[in-house]
N, C-alpha and C positions, 0 to 999 in steps of 0.2 A: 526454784531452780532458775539459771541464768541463761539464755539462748545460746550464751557459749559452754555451757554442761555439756547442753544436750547436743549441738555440733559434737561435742568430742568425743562423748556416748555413741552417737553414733558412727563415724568414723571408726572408733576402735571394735563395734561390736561388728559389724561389715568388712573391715579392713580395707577399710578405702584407703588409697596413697591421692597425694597431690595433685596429680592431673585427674584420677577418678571424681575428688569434690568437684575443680573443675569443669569437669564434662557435666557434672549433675548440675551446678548451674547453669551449662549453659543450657542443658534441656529446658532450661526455667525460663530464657531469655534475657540472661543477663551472663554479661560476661566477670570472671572476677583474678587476679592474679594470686602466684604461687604465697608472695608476699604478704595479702591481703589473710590469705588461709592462714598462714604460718601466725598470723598474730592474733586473728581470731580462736590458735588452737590455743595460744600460750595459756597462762596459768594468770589469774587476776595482780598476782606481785611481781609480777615480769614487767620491767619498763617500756618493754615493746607492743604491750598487750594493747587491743582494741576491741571494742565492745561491738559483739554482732547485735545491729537490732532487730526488732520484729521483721521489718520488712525485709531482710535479708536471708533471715528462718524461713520465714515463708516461703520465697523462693527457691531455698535450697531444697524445702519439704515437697512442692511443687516439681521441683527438680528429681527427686527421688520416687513421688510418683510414677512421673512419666517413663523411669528409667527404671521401676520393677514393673510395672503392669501397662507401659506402650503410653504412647500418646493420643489422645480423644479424640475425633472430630469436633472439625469448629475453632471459635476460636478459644486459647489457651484460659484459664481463671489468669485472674490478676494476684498478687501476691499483696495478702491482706498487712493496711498499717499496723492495726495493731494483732497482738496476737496474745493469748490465754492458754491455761491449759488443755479444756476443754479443746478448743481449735486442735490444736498441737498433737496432739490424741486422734483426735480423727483424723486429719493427714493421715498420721500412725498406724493408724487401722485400715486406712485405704491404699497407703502406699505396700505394706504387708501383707495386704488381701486376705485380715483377718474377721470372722465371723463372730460373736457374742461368746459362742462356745470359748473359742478359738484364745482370745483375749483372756474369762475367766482362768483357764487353761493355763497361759503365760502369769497372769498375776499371782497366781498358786505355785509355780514354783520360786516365787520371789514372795512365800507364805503368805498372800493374801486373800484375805476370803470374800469375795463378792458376790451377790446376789444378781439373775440377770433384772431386774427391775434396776438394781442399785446403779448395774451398768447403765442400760440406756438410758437414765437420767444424765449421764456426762453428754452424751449424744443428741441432748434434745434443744431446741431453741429458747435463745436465753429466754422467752418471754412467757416460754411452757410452763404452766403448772407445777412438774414434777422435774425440770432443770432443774440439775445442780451442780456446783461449782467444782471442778475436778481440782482437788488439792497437788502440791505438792511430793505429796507420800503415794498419792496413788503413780501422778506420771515417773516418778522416780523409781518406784516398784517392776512396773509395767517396763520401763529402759532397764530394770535389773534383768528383769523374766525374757524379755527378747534376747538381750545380750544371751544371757545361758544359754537359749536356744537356740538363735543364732552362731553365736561364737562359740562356744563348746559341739554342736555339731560338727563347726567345719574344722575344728580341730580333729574330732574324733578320728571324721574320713582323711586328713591327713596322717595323721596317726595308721592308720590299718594301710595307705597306701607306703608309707616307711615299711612298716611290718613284712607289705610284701612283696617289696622289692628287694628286702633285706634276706626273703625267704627263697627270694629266685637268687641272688648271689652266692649266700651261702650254703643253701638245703639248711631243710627242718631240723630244729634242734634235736 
């Protein structure tokens, strides 16, 4: 997967609009324009397109941190040059404020089946024992499983709030 997927994945599964990424960077300390977004979303054949790199993800991810679960005392992390899956992932799981459960959970409804050993192997340091390299298939799975959860939630609750304002207009069918 390419850092600009996953920009886009997540964008669409949050429904972020233009100023929303930019505020998420600026959480990060870095400023970015509408411009910059707009061609980091585009599609790899677009002549406009520009490549997000690691240190930009990370920022942004950093940025998303701080903007679902508040800002830390101290001073801010630095936004890592390079960046992997594994990384990428945990952000993931910190910026979501998800638990081992929590994750297995989302990777199964994007049918994957994980074991919690299997998990915290992605979460351990590269030099650990039982680290191992998070593919692919799993982050790709896992941005399937949030998206569903995410964005099919907040469709739903828009959905029932249609329903019933449709039901105070008209009365019950």
């Amino acid at each position: 997967m390419t850092n600009n997927d996953i920009l886009r994945r997540l964008r669409y599964t949050f429904d972020f609009n233009d100023n929303k990424m930019i505020a998420i960077f600026g959480l990060a300390g870095h400023q970015v324009t509408r411009k910059e977004i707009s061609e980091w979303l585009k599609k790899e054949d677009d002549p406009a397109f520009q490549a997000c790199n690691d240190t930009l993800l990370a920022t942004f991810l950093n940025g998303l941190i701080i903007d679902r679960r508040g800002k830390k005392d101290g001073p801010q992390p630095e936004p890592e040059a390079r960046l992997n899956n594994n990384i990428i992932f945990r952000k993931l799981k910190i910026a979501l404020d998800l638990q081992a459960e929590d994750i297995l959970e989302v990777l199964a409804m994007s049918d994957v089946e994980l074991g919690k050993h299997e998990l915290s192997a992605f979460f351990r340091k590269p030099g650990h024992k039982h680290y191992r390299d998070c593919k692919d298939q799993i982050l790709r799975n896992f941005l399937k499983g949030v998206q569903l959860m995410y964005r099919d939630e907040e469709s739903t609750e828009q959905e029932q709030e249609q329903e019933q304002e449709q039901t105070k207009e008209h009365g019950p069918d």
